[in-house]
N, C-alpha and C positions, 0 to 999 in steps of 0.2 A: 214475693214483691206485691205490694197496694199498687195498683192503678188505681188513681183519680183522675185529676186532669191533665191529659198528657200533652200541653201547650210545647213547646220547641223553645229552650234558652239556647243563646249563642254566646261564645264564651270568646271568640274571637278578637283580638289587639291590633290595629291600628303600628306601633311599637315595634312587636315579637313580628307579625310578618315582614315586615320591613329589613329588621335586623336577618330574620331567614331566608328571606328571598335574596336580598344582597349578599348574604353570606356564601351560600349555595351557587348561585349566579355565577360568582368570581371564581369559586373552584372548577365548577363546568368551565369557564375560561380557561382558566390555568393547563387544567387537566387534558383540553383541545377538544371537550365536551364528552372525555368519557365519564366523568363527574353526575353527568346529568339522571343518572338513573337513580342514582343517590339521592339527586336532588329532587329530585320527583316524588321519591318517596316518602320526603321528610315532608314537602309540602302538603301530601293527601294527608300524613298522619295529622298535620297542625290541622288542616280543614275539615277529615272525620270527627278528631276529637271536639272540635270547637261546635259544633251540632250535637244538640242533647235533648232530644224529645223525652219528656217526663225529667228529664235533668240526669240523663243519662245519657254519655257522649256514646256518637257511632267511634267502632274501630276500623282501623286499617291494616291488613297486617300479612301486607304484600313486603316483598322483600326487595331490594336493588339488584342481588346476584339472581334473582330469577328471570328479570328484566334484562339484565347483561346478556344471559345464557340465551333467554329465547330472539334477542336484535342479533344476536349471532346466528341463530337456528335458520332468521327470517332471512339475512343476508344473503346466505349460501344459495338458499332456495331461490330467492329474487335475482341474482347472480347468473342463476342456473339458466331461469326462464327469460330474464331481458336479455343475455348473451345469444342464447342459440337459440330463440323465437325471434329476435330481431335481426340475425345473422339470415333464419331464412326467410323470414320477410322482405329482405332487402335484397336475397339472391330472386326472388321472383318477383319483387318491384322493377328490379334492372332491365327483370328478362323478359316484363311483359311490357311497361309503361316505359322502360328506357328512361327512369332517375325514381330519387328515391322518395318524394312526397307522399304516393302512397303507402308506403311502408311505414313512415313519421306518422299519419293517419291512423292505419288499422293497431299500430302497435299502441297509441294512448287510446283509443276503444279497448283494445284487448286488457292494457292494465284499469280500467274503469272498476272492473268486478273484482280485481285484490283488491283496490281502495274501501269498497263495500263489505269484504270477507275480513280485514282488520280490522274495520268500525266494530263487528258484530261480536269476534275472537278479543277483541279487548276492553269488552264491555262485560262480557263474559269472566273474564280475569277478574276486572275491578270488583265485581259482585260476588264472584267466588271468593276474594280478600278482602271484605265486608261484612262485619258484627255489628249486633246491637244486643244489649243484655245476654252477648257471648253464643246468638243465634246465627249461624249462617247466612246470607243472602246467594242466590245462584240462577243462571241461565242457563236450561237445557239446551241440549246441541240443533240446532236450526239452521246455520249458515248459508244454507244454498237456498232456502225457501228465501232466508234478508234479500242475498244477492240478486236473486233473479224478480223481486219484489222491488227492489232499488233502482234497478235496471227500468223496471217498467215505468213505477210513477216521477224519478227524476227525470226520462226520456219527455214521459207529459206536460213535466213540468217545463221540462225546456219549448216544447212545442207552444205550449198554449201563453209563452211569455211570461208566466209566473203567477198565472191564473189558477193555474192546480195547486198551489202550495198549496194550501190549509189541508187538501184532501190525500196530499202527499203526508205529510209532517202528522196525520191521524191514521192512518193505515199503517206508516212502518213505526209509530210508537206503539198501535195497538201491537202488533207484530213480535215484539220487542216485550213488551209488558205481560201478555199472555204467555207468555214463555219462562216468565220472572219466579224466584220463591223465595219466600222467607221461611228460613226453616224446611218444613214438610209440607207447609200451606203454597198453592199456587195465589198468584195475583189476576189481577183482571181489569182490561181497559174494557171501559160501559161508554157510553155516552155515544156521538155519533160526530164525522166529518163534519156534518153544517152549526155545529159549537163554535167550532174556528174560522168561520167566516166572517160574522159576525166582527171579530176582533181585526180581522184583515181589511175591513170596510175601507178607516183611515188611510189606511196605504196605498189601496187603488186608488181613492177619488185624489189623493194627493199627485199618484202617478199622473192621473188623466189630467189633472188642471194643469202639471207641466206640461206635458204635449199639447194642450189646448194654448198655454198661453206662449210654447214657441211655435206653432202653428200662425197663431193670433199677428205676432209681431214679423214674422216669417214675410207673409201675402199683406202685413199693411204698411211692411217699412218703417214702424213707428217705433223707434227706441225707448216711447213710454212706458211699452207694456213691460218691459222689460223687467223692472224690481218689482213686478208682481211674482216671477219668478224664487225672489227671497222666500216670499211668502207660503209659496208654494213648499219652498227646502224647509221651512221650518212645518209646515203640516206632513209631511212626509218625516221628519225627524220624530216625531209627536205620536205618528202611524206606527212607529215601527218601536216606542217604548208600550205603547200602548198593546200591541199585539204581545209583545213579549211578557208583561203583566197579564195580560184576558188569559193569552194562548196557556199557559201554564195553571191559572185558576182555573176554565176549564176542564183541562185535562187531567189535573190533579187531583177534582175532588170527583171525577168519573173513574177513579182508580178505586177500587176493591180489593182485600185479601180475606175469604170468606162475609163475617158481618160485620169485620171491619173497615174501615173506611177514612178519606181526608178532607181538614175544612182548610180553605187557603183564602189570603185577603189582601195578595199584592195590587197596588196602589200605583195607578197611572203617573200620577205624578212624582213621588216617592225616585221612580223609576230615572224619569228625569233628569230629577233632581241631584241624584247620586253620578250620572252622566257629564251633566252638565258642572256641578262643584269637581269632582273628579278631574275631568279635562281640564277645569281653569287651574286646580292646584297642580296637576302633572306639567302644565305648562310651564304656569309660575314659577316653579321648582327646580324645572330642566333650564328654564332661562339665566333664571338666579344662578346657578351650577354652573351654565356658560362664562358667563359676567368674569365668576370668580375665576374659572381658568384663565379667560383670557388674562386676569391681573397676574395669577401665578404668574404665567408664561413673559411675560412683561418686566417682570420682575428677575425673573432667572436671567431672560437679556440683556436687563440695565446690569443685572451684576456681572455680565459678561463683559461688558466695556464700551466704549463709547464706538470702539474701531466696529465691532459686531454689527450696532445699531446701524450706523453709516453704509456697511457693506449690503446688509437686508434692502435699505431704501435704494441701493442704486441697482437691486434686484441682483446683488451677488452672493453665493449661500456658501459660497467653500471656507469662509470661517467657522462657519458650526463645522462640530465632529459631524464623521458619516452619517455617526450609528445614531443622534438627534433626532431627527427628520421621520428617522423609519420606524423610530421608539415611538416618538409622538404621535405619529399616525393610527399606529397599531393599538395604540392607549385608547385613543379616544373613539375607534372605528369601535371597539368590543366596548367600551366603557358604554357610548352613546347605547347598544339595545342593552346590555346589562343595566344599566342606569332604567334607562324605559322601561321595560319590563318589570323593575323592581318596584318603580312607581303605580304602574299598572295595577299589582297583585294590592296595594297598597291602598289607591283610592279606588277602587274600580271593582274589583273582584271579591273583596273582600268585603266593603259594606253591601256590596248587592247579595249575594250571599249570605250574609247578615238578616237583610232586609226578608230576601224567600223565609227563610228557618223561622224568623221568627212572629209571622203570619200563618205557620202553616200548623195543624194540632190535628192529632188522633183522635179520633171519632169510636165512640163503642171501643175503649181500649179491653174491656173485661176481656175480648174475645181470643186475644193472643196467651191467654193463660194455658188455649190448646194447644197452642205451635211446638212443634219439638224438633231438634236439631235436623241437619241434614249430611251427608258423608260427606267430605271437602275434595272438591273437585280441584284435577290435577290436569296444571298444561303445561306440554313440554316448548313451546314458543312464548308465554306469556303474553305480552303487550307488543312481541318483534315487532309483527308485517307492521301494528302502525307504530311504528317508531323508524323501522327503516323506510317508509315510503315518500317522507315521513309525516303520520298522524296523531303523534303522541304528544305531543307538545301542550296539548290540554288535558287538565288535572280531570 
């Protein structure tokens, strides 16, 4: 294989996801969501493949019965540990504090560190069933060093108000990266926690000018200051495209695998923008969707007859059949997030996605001509813990 310029085309359709995530969507419905592992896995394959640095898609080539078998694995065990960890929590909640608050307490602290151990176990997985030019990607075994690393700086981050992020969100990706490979080659987070501060600037001063201007209107009584507040949501909306764009070119291009390396050129506004059209078309779309049910449904009624109509207005519903009422509910309680969700993946997930891939390009590609396969790492839970807890809901 030539490497030349290994720029990132994205090959991804607007159409094709739509038609799969709606597809997919309604079987996990159907199915009472045991669908969804299926579903999961069509959607990584459409999104691997649709990313092609040098114009070679990534693969995916995790399986759904692997997923099945290990939320089963995870079940049993979590089954195991909330059943008789919270049975004796609750006999020495009674028998010391006399009720059980404490025990509600220590038992979500105590599950805190699974939440952390499937982050780390299913990222692990995803990399292990990740190719590119038919190379392995993989995560050596680390989990208790994540956990009890997660434990500390989300602990800080709660303390200090949301002050530590940046130096959280660098330490557990270094964490995480340093432990990565392609192939035979390990990878490497370079760069340093005060990269990402920088991008986090927007966020605080948008924080502080809110408290400052309910503070302001707070001790003057002056319902003036008030739609300064707008102003305020919309810098804090701007902060936090904006971090999201920096925090990742940052981090991205302080990523190494030997002398190879990455250039990335995500666009504050870009970011936005895809935000912003997104929400108004998911809107638009869900509204328009509404509109039309309601005419269905109006229409099914007029051809019910005129007695139906009259009985509804006088607020009496025993002329509809039972089984009406509980069909339509159930349609549109599952319709409403299947619908959403489908929209989601649609305007939202997929051009941002789009947008990362194809700003991002290899650097010194010559150098992976050394990389050479790696033995494919085997897990007998897969993606469970987070799917049962449940964290798996993101591709």
């Amino acid at each position: 294989m030539a490497f030349v310029d290994l720029k990132t085309d994205y090959a991804g359709e607007k159409p094709r996801i739509f038609n799969l995530a709606l597809i997919t969507g309604l079987f996990t419905v159907l199915t009472a969501g045991f669908y969804r592992f299926w579903m999961k896995t069509r959607m990584r394959r459409y999104y691997w493949s649709a990313i092609r640095p040098g114009g070679i898609p990534l693969e995916y080539v995790g399986t759904p019965t692997e997923k099945l078998l290990g939320f089963f694995t995870a079940v049993v065990f979590l089954a195991f540990y909330i059943g008789i960890v919270n049975l004796i929590l609750m006999f020495f909640s009674f028998s010391l504090f006399k009720g059980n608050a404490p025990a509600y307490i220590v038992s979500v602290i105590g599950l805190t560190p699974m939440i952390f151990f499937a982050q780390y176990r299913a990222r692990r997985y995803v990399l292990a069933r990740t190719r590119w030019r038919g190379i392995r990607f993989g995560l050596e075994p680390g989990v208790a060093g994540f956990v009890w690393r997660s434990m500390l700086h989300w602990g800080l981050t709660v303390v200090t108000l949301g002050l530590y992020w940046p130096v959280k969100t660098y330490w557990l990706e270094k964490y995480r990266v340093d432990r990565t490979y392609y192939g035979d080659h390990r990878m490497h987070q370079g760069g340093s926690w005060k990269l990402l501060v920088k991008p986090m600037i927007h966020v605080y001063l948008a924080i502080l000018a809110s408290v400052a201007i309910g503070v302001l209107t707070y001790v003057t009584a002056d319902p003036r200051y008030s739609p300064l507040g707008t102003l305020a949501f919309g810098w804090f909306v701007f902060g936090l495209a904006h971090w999201k764009a920096q925090s990742f070119k940052a981090l991205t291009e302080t990523k190494t695998l030997g002398d190879v390396r990455l250039r990335t050129a995500p666009r504050t506004g870009r970011v936005i923008g895809i935000y912003a059209g997104g929400w108004a078309a998911m809107i638009g779309i869900f509204l328009g969707a509404s509109i039309a049910l309601g005419a269905v449904v109006a229409a099914i009624l007029a051809a019910m007859g005129p007695e139906v109509l009259t009985n509804l207005e006088e607020g009496n519903f025993g002329a509809l059949p039972r089984a009406l009422p509980i069909l339509f509910g159930v349609m549109v309680y599952f319709g409403y997030f299947v619908f959403w969700s489908v929209l989601k993946e649609t305007f939202i997930s997929l051009p941002m996605a789009k947008h990362f891939a194809e700003v991002t390009e290899i650097v010194n590609p010559e150098a992976l001509r050394a990389v050479r396969q790696r033995a494919r790492d085997e897990f007998a839970e897969a993606e469970g813990f987070a799917d049962a807890l449940p964290l798996g809901d993101a591709f």
